[in-house]
C-alpha positions as CSV (number, residue, x, y, z in Angstrom):
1,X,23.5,-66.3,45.1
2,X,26.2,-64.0,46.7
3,X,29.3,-65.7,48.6
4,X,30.3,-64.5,51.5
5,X,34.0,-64.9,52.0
6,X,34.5,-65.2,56.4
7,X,37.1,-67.6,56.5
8,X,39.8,-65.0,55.8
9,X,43.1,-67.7,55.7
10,X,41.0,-70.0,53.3
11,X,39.7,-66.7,51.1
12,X,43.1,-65.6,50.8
13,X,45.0,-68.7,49.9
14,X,42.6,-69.3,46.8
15,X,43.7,-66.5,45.5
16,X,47.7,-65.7,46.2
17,X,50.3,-67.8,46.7
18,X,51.5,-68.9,50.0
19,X,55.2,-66.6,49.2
20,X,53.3,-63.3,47.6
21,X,55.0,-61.5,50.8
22,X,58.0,-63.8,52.0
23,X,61.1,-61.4,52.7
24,X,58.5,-58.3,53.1
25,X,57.8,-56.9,56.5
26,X,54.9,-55.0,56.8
27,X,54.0,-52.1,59.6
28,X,50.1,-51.6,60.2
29,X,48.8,-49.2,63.0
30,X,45.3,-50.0,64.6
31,X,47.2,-53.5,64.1
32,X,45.5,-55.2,67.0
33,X,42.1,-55.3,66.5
34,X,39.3,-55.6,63.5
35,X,40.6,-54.5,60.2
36,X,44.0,-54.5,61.2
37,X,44.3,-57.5,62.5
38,X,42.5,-59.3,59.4
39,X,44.9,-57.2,57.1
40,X,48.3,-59.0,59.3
41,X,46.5,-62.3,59.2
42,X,45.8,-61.6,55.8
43,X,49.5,-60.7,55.0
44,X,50.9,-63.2,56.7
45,X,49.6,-66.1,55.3
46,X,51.6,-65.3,52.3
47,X,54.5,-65.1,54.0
48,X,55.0,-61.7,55.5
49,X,56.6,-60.7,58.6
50,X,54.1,-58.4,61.3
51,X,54.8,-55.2,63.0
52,X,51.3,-54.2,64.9
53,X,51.5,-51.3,66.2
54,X,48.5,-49.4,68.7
55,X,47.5,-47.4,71.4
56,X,46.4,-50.3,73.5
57,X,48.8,-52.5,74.9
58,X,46.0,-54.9,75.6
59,X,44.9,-54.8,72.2
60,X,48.2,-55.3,70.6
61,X,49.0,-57.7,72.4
62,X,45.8,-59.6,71.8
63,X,46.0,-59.7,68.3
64,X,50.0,-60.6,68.6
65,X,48.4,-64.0,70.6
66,X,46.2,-64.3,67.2
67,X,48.7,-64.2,64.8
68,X,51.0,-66.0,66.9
69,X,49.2,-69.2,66.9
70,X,48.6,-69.1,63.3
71,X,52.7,-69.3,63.1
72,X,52.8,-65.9,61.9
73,X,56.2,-63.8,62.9
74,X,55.2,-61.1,64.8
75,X,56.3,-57.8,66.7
76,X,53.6,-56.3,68.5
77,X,54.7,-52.5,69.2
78,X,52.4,-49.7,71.7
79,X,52.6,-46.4,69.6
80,X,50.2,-43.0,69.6
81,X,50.3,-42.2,65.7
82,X,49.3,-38.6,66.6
83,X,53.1,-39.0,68.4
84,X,55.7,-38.3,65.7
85,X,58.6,-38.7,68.6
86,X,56.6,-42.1,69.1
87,X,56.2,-42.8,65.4
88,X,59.9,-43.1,65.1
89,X,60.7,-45.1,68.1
90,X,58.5,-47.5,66.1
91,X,59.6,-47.8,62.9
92,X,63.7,-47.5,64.4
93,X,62.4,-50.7,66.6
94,X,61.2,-52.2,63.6
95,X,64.2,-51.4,61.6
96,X,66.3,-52.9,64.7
97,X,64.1,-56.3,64.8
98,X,63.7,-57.2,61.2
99,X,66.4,-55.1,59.8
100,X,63.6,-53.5,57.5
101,X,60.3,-52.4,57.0
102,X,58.5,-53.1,53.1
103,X,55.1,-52.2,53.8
104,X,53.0,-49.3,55.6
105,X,49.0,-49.6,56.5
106,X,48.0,-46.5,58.0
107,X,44.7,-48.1,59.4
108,X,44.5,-46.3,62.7
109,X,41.7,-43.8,62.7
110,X,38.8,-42.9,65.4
111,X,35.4,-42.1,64.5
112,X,32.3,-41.2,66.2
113,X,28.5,-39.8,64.8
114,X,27.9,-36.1,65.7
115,X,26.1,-33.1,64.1
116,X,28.4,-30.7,62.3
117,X,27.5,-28.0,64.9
118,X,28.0,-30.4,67.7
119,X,30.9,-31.6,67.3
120,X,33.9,-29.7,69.9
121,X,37.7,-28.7,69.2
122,X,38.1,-31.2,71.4
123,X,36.5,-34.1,69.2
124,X,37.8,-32.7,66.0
125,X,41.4,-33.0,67.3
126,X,41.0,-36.1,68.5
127,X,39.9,-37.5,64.7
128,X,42.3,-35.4,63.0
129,X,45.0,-36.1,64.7
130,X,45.1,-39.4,64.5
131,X,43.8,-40.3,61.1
132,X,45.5,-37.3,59.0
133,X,48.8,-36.2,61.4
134,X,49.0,-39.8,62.1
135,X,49.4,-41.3,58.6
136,X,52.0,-38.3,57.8
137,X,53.9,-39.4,60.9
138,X,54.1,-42.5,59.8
139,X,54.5,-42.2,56.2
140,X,57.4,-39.8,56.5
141,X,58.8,-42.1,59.0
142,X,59.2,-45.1,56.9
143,X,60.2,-43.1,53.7
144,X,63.9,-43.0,54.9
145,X,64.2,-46.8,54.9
146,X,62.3,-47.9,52.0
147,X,64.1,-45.2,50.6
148,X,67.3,-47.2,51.2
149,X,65.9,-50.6,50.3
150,X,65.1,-49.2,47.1
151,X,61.5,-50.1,47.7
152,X,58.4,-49.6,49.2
153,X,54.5,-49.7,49.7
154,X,52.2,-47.4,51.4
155,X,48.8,-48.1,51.9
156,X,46.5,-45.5,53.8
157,X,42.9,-46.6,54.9
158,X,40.0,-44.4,54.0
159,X,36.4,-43.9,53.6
160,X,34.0,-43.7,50.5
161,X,32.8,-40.3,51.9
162,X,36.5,-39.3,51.5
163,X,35.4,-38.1,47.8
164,X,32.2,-36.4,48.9
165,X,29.7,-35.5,51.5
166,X,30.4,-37.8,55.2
167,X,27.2,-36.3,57.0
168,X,27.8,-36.7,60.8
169,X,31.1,-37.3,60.2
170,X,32.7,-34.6,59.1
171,X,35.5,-34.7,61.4
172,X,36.5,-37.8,59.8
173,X,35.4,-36.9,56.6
174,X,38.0,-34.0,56.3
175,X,40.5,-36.1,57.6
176,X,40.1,-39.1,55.1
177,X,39.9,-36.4,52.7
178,X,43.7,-34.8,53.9
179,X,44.9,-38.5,53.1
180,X,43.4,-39.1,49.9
181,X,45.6,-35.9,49.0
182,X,48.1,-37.3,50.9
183,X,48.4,-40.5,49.0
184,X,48.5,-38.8,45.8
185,X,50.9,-36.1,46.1
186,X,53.6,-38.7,47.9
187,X,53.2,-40.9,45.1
188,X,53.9,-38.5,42.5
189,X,56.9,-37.3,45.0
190,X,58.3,-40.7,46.3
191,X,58.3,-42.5,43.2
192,X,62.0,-42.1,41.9
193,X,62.6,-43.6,45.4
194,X,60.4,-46.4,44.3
195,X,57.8,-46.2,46.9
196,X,54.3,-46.7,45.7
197,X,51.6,-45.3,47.8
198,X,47.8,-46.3,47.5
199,X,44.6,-46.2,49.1
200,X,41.6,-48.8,50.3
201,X,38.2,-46.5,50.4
202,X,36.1,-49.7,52.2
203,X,31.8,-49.5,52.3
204,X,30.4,-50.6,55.3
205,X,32.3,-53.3,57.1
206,X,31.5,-55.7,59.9
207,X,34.2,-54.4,62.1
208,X,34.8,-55.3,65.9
209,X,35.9,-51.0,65.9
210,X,33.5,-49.4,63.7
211,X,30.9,-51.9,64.5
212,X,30.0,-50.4,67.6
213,X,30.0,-47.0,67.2
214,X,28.8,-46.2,63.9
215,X,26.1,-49.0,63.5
216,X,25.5,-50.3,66.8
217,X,21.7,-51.6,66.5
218,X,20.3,-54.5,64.4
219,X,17.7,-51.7,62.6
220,X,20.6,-49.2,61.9
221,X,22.5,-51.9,60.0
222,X,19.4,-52.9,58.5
223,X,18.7,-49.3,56.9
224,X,22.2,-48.8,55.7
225,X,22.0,-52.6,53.9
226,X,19.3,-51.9,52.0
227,X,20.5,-49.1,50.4
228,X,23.7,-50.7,49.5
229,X,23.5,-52.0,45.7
230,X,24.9,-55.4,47.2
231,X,22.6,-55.3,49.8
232,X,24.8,-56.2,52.6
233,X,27.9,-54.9,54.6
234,X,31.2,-56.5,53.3
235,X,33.6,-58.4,55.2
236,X,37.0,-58.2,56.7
237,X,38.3,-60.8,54.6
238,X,36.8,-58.9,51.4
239,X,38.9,-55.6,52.2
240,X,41.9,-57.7,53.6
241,X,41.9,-59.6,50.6
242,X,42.5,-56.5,48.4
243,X,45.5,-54.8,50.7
244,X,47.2,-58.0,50.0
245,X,47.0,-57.4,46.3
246,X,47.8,-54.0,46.4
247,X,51.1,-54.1,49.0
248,X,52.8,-56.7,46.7
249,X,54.7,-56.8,43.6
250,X,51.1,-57.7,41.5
251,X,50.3,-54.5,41.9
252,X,53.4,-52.9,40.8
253,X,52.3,-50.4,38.2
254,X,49.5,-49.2,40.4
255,X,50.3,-46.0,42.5
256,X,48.2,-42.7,43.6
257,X,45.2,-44.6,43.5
258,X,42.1,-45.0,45.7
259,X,40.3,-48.4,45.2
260,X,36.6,-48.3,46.7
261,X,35.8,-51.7,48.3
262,X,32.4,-50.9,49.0
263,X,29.7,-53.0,47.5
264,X,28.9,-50.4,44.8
265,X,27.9,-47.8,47.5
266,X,29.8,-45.2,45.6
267,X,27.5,-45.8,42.5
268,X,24.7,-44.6,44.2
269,X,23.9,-41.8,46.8
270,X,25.5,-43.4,49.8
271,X,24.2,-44.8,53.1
272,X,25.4,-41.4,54.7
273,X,23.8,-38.8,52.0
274,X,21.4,-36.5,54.0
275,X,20.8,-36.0,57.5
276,X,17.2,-37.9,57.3
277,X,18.5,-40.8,56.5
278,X,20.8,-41.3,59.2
279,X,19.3,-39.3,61.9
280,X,18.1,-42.1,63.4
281,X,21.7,-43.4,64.8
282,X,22.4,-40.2,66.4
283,X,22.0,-40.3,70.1
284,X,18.8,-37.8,71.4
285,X,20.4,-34.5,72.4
286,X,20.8,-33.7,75.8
């Protein structure tokens, strides 16, 4: 019988000590909501400091509230990733607040299902933009202080399809796949400055983001389960649970790497392989 980890706090505690992250700060964009949220919870129950960052001032502040009552210290910070003059009025802020920044999720991104020859310029930039100029922003951004500090840890959100085929998705899909080379080429780069930069590739994930716009029916969640080896979507607490490890010091000889969290879906030939096989969550064309 499978165990499905939801309580992310208990799930992580088993696991880490309650001072894996005291000292560190960490910075994650798309901060306020879903996976970015259970990543700062996540962090902060072993003892890191928060800086959420996101588009939304409702939703940052939102998710400050969250981590707030679970006594986490938080900054909650409105920033456009696809903004690099934005970008550095948030990382200088959090420079100015916790006189440092240790840690780096790029976790914003924006997705949506479309046929290749659908999809506009307009869509494609909007993807782009924010997952791949966005997480170079940012990452350049925080290099100049972890370069300081002597240390630091990067850790860029991705996709299994960002190592092959992302049918309907290839706006993202090219995107994810600009920041798997991302990730490797600034870890070979930044690593006599002793940053370490890695990558999460998750599955399928109950997300209150992803949820609703990749996966929004009962039957279309159905059809991708069953073809997971696992047989179900993983949870937040499951991919939370594995940033942790990989932003602090028990990873430290682990850099340029992509870590697929995805319940064996890479094994086999994926929930999004062919066009029939997903056709069925597209929207009828007009």
């Amino acid at each position: 019988m499978q165990v499905v980890p939801r309580r992310l706090s208990f799930f992580v505690m088993i696991f880490f000590s309650d001072s894996l992250l005291a000292g560190k700060v960490a910075l994650i964009t798309g901060g306020g909501t879903g996976l970015g949220l259970a990543m700062a919870r996540a962090f902060g129950a072993v003892g890191a400091k928060l800086v959420i960052a996101s588009r939304s001032s409702e939703h940052v502040e939102e998710g400050a509230e969250t981590l707030r009552a679970a006594g986490i210290e938080i900054l909650p910070l409105v920033c456009d990733v696809r903004d690099p003059d934005q970008v550095e009025t948030m990382v200088g802020t959090a420079v100015g607040h916790f006189g440092r920044v240790d840690v780096l999720v790029n976790n914003a991104a924006g997705n949506f299902l479309v046929r290749a020859e659908d999809l506009s310029p307009g869509g494609w930039k909007a993807v782009t933009r924010i997952v791949l100029d966005g997480s170079w922003f940012c990452s350049q951004a925080v290099y100049r202080c972890m370069k300081e500090q002597g240390a630091g840890n990067i850790l860029n959100i991705l996709a299994t399809y960002a190592t092959g085929a992302g049918t309907l998705t290839v706006h993202s899909a090219a995107a994810k796949a600009g920041v798997l080379a991302l990730t490797r080429t600034l870890a070979v780069e930044w690593a006599d400055a002793g940053i370490r930069v890695n990558a999460i590739a998750p599955g399928p994930v109950d997300t209150q983001g992803a949820g609703s716009r990749l996966w929004a029916s009962d039957e279309a969640r159905a059809s991708i389960a069953e073809k997971l080896p696992m047989g179900r979507f993983g949870t937040e607490a499951e991919i939370a649970v594995v940033a942790t490890f990989l932003v602090s010091d028990a990873a430290s000889y682990v850099t340029g790497t992509m870590l697929p969290v995805d319940g064996g879906l890479t094994l086999g030939k994926g929930h999004l392989a062919s066009i029939e096989a997903v056709e069925h969550l597209l929207r009828p064309r007009d």
